[in-house]
N, C-alpha and C positions, 0 to 999 in steps of 0.2 A: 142194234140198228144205228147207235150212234157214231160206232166205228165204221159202219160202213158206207155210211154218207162222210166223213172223214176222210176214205179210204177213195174217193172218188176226185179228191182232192189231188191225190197223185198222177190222175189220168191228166192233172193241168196242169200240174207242175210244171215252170219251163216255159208255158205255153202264153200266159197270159199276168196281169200282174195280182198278185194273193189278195189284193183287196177285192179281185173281182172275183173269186171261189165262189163267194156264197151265191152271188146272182143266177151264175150259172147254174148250179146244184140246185136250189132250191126251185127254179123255174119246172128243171125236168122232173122234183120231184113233185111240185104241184099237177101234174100232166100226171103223172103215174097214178098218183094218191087219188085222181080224180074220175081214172080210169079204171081201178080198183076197187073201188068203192062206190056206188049206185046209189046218190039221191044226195050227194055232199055240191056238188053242179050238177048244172044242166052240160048233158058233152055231148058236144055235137060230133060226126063220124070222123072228118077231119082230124079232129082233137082225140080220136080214141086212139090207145098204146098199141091196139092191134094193126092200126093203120098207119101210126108212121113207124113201127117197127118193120112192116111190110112196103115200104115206100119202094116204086120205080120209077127212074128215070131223071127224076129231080134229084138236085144236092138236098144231102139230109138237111144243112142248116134252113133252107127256103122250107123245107118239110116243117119243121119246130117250129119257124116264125108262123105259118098259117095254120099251126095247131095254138098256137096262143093269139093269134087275132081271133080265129073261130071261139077260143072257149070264152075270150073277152065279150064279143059279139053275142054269146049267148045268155050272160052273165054280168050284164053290165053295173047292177046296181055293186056288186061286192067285185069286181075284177076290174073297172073302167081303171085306167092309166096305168096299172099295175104294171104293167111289161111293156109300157112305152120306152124306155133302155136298153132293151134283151134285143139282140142281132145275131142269132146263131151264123149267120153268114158271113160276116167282119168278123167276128171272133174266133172262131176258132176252122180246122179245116175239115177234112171228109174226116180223114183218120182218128183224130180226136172225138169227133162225137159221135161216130161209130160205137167206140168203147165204151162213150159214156151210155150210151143208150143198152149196149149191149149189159154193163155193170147194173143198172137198173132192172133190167130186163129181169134178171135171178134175184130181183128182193120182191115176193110178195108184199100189198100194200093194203088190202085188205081189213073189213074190221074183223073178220074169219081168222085171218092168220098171224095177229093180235094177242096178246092175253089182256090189255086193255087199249083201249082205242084211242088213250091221248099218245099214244107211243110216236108216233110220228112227230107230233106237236114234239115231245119231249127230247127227240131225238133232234129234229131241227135246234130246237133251243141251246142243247149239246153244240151242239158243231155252229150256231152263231159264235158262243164262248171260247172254241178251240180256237177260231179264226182270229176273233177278237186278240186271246194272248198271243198268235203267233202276231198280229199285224202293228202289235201294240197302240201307240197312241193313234194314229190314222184311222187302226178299224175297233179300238175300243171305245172312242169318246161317245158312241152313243150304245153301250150296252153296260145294263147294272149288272152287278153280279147277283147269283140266283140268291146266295146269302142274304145281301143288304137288303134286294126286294124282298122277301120271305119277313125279314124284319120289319119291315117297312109300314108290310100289309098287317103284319099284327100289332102295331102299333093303333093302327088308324082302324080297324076291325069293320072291314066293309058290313053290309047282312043283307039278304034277298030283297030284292026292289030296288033299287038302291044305284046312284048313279055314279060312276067313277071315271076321275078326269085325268091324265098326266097331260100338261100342256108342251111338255119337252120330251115326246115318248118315246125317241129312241127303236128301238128295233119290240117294243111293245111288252118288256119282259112286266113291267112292273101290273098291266092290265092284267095279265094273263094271270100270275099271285093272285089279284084281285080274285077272280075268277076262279081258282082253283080254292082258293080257301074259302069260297063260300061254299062251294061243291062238299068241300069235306067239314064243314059246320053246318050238316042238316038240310042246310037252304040249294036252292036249284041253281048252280053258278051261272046256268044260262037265263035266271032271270036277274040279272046283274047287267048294268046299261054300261057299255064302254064308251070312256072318248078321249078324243086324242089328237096332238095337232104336233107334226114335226119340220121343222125346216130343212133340213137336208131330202131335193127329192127320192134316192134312189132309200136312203134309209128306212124312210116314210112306206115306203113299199116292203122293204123289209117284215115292219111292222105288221101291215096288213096282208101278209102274206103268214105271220106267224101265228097272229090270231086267227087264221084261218086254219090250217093245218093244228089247230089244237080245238078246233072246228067250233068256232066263234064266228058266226057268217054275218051278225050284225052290230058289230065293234064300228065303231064311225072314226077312223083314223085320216085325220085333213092334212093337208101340206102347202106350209106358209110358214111365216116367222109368226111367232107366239105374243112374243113382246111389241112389236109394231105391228101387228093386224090381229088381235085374237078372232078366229071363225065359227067358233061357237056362239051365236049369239041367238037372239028369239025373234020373232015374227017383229016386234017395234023395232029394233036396232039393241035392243038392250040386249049383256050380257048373260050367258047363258049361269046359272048355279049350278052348284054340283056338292054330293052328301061329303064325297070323301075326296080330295086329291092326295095324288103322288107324284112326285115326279124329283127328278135326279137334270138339270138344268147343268149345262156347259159352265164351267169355270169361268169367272172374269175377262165376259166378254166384254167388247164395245157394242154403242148403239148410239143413235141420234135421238134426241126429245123431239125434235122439230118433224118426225118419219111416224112416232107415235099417235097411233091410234087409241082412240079410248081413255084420254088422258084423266079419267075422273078415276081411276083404277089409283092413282099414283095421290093417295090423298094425305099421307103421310112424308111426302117431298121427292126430290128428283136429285139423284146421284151424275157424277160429271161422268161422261160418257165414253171417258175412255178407259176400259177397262173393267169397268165397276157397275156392270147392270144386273149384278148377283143379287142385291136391295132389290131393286127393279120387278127382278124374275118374282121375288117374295110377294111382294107386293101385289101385282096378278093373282097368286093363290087366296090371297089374304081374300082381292076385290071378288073371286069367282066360288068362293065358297058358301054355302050358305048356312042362315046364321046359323043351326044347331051341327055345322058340318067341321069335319077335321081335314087336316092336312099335313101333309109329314114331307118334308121338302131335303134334299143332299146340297151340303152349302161347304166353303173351303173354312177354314180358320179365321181368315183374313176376315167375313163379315160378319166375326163375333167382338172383335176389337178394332175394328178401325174407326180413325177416329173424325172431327169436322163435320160435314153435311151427310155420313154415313153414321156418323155416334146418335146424330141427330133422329134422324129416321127410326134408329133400334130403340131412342128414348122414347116414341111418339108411341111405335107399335106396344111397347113392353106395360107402357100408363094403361094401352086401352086394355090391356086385359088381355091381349090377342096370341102372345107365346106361353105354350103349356111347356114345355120341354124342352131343354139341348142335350143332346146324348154326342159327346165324343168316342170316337171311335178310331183314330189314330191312323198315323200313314201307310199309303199304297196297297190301299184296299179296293180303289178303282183301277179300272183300264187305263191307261196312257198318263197316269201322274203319279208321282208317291208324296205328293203334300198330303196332310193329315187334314181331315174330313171328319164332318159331324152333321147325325141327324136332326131337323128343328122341329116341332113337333106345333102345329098352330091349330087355333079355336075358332070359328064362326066370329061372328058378331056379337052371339050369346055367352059367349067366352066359357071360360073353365065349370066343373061345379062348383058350387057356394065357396064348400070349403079348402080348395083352392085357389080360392080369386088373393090377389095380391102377392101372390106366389111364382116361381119361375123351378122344376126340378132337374136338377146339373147332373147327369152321371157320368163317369169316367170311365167309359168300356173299352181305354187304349190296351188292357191288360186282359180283356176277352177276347183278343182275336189273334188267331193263330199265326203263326208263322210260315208261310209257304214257298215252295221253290223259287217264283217269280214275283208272288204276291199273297199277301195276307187275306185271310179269309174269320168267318165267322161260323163257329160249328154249332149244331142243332143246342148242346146245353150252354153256350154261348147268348145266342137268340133266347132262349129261355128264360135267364138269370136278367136280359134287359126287358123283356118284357113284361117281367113282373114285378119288379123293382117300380115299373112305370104305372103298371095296371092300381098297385097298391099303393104308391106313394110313399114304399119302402123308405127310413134310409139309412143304409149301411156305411159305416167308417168308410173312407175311401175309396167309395163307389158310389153313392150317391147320397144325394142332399138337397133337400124343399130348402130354398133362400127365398128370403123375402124383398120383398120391393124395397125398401126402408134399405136394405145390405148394396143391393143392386144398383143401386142410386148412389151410393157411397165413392162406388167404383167408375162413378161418369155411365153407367149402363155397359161398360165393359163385362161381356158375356166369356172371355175365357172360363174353358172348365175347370181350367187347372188353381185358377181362382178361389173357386167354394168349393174342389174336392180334389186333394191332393193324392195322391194314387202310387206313390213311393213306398218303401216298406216301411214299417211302420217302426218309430221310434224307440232303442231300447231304454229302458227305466238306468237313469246314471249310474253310476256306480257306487257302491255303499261303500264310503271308506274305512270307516269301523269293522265291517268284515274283511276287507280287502287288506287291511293292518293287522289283526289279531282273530279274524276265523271264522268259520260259518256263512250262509246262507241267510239272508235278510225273509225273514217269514213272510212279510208285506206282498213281497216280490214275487213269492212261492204262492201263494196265497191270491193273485191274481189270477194265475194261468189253470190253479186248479181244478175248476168245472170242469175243464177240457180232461183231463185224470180222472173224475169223478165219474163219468158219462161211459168209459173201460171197467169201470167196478176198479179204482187204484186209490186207495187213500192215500191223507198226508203221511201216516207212521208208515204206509209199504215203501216210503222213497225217504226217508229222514228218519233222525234221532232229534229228538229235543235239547237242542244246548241251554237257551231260558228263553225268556218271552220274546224275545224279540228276534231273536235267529234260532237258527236248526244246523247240525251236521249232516254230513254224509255220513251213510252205514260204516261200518270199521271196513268192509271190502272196498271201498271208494266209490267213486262217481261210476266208472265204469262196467263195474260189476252190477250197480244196481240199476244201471240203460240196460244192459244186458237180460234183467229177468224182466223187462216189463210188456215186453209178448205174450207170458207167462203166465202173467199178472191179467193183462186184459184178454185171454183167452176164452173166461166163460160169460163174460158180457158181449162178447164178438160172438160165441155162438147162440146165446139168448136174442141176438139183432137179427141173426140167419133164418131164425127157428119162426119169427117174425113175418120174416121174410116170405115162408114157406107157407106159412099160414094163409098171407093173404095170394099168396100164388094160387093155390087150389081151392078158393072161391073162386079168384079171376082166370082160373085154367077152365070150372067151369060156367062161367060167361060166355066165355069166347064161342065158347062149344055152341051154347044157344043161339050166338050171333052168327054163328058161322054159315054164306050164303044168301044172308038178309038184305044186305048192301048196307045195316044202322049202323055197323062197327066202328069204322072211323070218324065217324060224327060224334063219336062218344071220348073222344080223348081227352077232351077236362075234367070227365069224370073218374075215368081209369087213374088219369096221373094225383087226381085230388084223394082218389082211395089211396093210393098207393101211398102217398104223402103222410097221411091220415094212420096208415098204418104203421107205420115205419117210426118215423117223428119222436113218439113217446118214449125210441131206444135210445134218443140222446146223441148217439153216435154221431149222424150226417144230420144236417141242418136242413132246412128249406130249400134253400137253391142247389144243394148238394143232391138230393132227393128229385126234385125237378130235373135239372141237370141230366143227371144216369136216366131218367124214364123217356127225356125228351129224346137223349142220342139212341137210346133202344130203337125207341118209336121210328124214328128218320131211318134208320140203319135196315129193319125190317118194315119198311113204307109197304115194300112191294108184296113180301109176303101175307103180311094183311091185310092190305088190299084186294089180293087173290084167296086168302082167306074171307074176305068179306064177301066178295062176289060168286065165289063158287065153290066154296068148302076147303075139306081138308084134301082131299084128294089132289087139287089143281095146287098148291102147295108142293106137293112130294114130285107132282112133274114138272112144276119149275126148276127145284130142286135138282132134278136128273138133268137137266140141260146147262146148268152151269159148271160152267170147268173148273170152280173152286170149291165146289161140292159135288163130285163124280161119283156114281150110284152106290159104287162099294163103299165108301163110306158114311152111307145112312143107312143106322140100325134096321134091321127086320122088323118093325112093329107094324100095329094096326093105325093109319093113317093119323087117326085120330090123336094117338098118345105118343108117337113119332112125333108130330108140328108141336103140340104144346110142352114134350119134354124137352125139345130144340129152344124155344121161345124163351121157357123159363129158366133153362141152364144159362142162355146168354146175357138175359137181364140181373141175373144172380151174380155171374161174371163182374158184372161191371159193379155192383156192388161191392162186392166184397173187395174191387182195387180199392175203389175211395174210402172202404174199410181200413186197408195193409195203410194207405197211404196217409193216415189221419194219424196212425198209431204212431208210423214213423216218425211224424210230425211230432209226437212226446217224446220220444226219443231225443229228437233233435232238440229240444227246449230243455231238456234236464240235462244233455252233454253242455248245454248252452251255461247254466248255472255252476258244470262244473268247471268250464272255461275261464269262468270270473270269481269264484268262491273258491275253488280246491284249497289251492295253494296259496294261504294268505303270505305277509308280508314276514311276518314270526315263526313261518315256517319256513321260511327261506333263509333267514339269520339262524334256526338250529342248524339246517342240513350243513349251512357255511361254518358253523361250528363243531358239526360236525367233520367234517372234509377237511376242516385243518387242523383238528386234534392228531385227526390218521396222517394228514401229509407229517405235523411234527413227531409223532411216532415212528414212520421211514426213516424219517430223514436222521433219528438217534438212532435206529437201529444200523445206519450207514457210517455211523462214528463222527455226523455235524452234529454240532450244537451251538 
């Protein structure tokens, strides 16, 4: 579906300029989706598909304008101003929206013709994104990408009841996360209060047109500037609270103090205004949060270290208790810029738990995200390995690090990451000169890395001879001969991991089985990945976020399948199955429905295992060629071979009649 809202795109090719794609699109397909589906509006006859696909006499474009006044008119509280922009008759001509109508026309919209019914939602979402990259900075400064929000929301962990705000909301991606992960953690996402306030007006429609189509009918998306009028506010004039924000805020705007409203929000100070109302924007989450509530804010580099009446402010905020987190995450991971960016992670009033109060956790996730055609992205065991770094207060060499107040202070309040966690490869151990002279391998040295040998079933004597206490040789066949057997070597620890593996596959093959149809499945995935983890773990092999990692990209990768798994068995599985053109019918085995999905399921999580198996091993490999790099050939060995080499040249050279 997403390609072919995409695909509709080319009908305007030409015609009109690409920022304005999505308006158009999306209008007709609010008209369709609304005429397909019975009880999402009220649709009055006017507005029905059947009627202006059967239009006489008038231009189609006057046709569409008075099916969106009608369905406005009928629909005021969730449609009023929506489609105050839309002029099917200035825009485009007969012929054009002919086709569009007529492309329309062949895509059922239906929750019937469906396998799930946020498809539309998800499919507009889609095709906001496509626009987004093709329009670059124009039409992506206000869309997050689906990555960052997915992060965002698990950072801050919304739960049912529960009120969630972005004040700079953009075309609504970051609500709509809100909402889906409550959906899939047990809770009703539709009992999840949305709000939201955007200054651009056509965006702002955007937004409210998306959370509708992902059928969110009482989202409250306002349109104003955030920072000089916030409109969420209560019955006194006071501002409104909110459990959770999020939001992803315009880069180093301007703004005037003397235009602000609500100037008690700013109780931490006031940035010069040109340029610099990124503080500012914080500030607002800080004032509208409430006290036991979070907020997770996208902010540039620039307001983690700058310095004067902005150093000022980050000192005010950091004393009260008020920032739990910086997570960097490095350049041109948004729309329209590739400056590097970092999420900030903020506390109520009630600030952190106990025992991170006077604490700030730094992580360096420039090295979690991937590298893409146009733009960087963050993959599902990406999002994973920050999540829970953060959730536990992990902290890992070179990826993160709880720094204290007392450190932070040191630095003038200078919040660079690269400050308290350096994220380079990691330092080799110098060089022994005693072996590097006269021979051997420094045991010390060897003697470090070995767990990671250990964890393969490889001891110190399967890769070394004893020279004396304090170094070791290589086997008589050399360095390379003994990289060479260590596959070999760690072979029955790699299948004792599998065997593991297997074990806990066929309790969790049959779970599934029980879950299958129930809709509880997917609300169960901290439990699935904490067994999985649980069981695995004790092999040694893959570590915590390695384990996480592989469960979490399974999970994302077959979303859909167990989803349809969850809602309708095994059956609705095998004919999703048939309709995909990367799984065409002949190649899925002849089984019975049941032992088909889970022997699919489990081969491909098995799959990924076993890479970060192959590729861990390699990783020994590489560390013992690394020893032989700098150990093989000492210094005394090199003074023989040259005395060697010139005994034979003075031998030639007599046998040639010099001397």
């Amino acid at each position: 579906m997403a390609s072919t809202l995409f695909d509709a795109a080319s009908i305007l090719r030409g015609r009109i300029d690409a920022s304005q794609y999505g308006d158009v699109i999306s209008g007709i397909l609010l008209l369709k989706r609304a005429s397909d589906q019975p009880g999402i509006l009220r649709v009055p006859e006017r507005a029905q598909w059947s009627f202006i696909k059967g239009y006489e006499g008038k231009a189609l474009g006057h046709v569409l304008n008075e099916a969106f006044w009608e369905l406005e008119r009928s629909n005021p509280d969730v449609l009023k101003g929506l489609f105050d922009a839309l002029d099917f008759d200035r825009r485009l001509g007969r012929a054009d929206l002919t086709a569009l109508v007529e492309h329309f026309d062949r895509i059922p919209l239906g929750d019937d013709d469906m396998e799930f019914r946020d498809e539309v939602g998800r499919a507009y979402e889609g095709m906001l994104s496509n626009f987004a990259d093709i329009a670059g900075k124009k039409g992506g400064e206000h869309f997050t990408p689906r990555s960052v929000a997915q992060l965002m929301v698990r950072l801050v962990r919304p739960e049912g009841g529960q009120s969630v705000y972005d004040p700079f909301a953009g075309s609504g991606g970051l609500l709509i996360q809100a909402s889906q992960y409550v959906g899939e953690h047990g809770a009703d996402g539709a009992n999840l209060s949305l709000y939201g306030q955007e200054v651009n007006s056509a965006t702002c429609s955007t937004a409210r047109l998306n959370l509708l189509l992902h059928g969110v009918t009482d989202g409250l998306v306002l349109c104003g500037d955030t920072l000089v009028d916030p409109l969420h506010v209560e019955e006194d004039g006071s501002l409104t609270r909110f459990d959770r924000v999020l939001t992803n805020p315009p880069f180093s705007i301007n703004y005037s103090a003397e235009e602000v409203r609500h100037p008690e929000r700013m109780k931490y100070g006031w940035t010069p205004g040109q340029g610099k109302a990124d503080l500012m924007n914080i500030q607002h989450v800080l004032a509208v949060l409430s006290p036991d509530g979070v907020g997770a804010v996208v902010v540039p580099y620039g307001v983690l270290f700058r310095g004067g009446v902005e150093g000022e402010i980050r000192r005010r905020i950091i004393e009260d208790n008020r920032l739990e987190a910086v997570i960097g995450i490095g350049p041109n991971v948004f729309y329209g810029t590739s400056i590097p960016a970092c999420i900030l992670v903020f506390r109520g009033t009630n600030g952190p738990p106990a025992d991170q109060r006077g604490q700030v956790l730094f992580v360096n996730a420039e090295h979690e995200v991937v590298t893409g055609r146009s733009q960087n992205y963050l993959e599902s065991q990406n999002i994973e390995k920050i999540v829970g770094v953060f959730r536990e207060w992990d902290q890992i060499p070179g990826f993160s690090r709880a720094v204290r107040m007392a450190e932070i202070a040191s630095n003038n309040f200078n919040l660079n990451v690269r400050l308290y966690v350096d994220a380079g490869p990691p330092v080799e151990p110098p060089l022994d000169v005693h072996a590097a002279l006269f021979g051997g391998v420094p045991r010390e040295e060897v003697e470090a890395k070995m767990a990671r040998f250990h964890a393969y079933g490889i001891a110190l004597d399967d890769l070394f001879r004893l020279k004396n206490s304090r170094y070791l040789d290589f086997p008589s066949g050399g360095c390379d001969a003994a990289a060479a057997r260590i596959p070999d070597l760690a072979i029955a620890r790699e299948e004792e991991f599998i065997a593991r593996y297997g074990r806990w596959w066929r309790e969790t093959a049959s779970r599934l089985a029980e879950l299958a149809g129930t809709t509880r499945l997917l609300g169960l995935y901290p439990r699935f990945m904490a067994a999985f983890r649980a069981s695995l773990l004790p092999g040694r092999i893959l570590d915590q976020y390695q384990l996480n990692g592989a469960f979490a990209a399974w999970w994302s990768d077959r979303h859909d399948d167990l989803r349809s798994l969850d809602l309708w068995g095994f059956s609705s599985v095998i004919a999703r199955w048939a309709t995909d053109d990367a799984r065409k019918p002949a190649s899925i085995p002849q089984k019975l429905p049941r032992e088909q999905v889970l022997d699919d399921l489990g081969k491909d999580l098995r799959s990924r295992v076993e890479k970060l198996i192959v590729a861990e091993r390699q990783e020994l490999v590489d560390i013992y060629r690394s020893w032989g790099d700098r150990y093989e050939t000492s210094l005394m060995d090199l003074e023989r071979q040259n005395e060697v080499t010139e005994a034979r040249l003075r031998d030639r050279l007599e046998q040639l009649g010099y001397t």
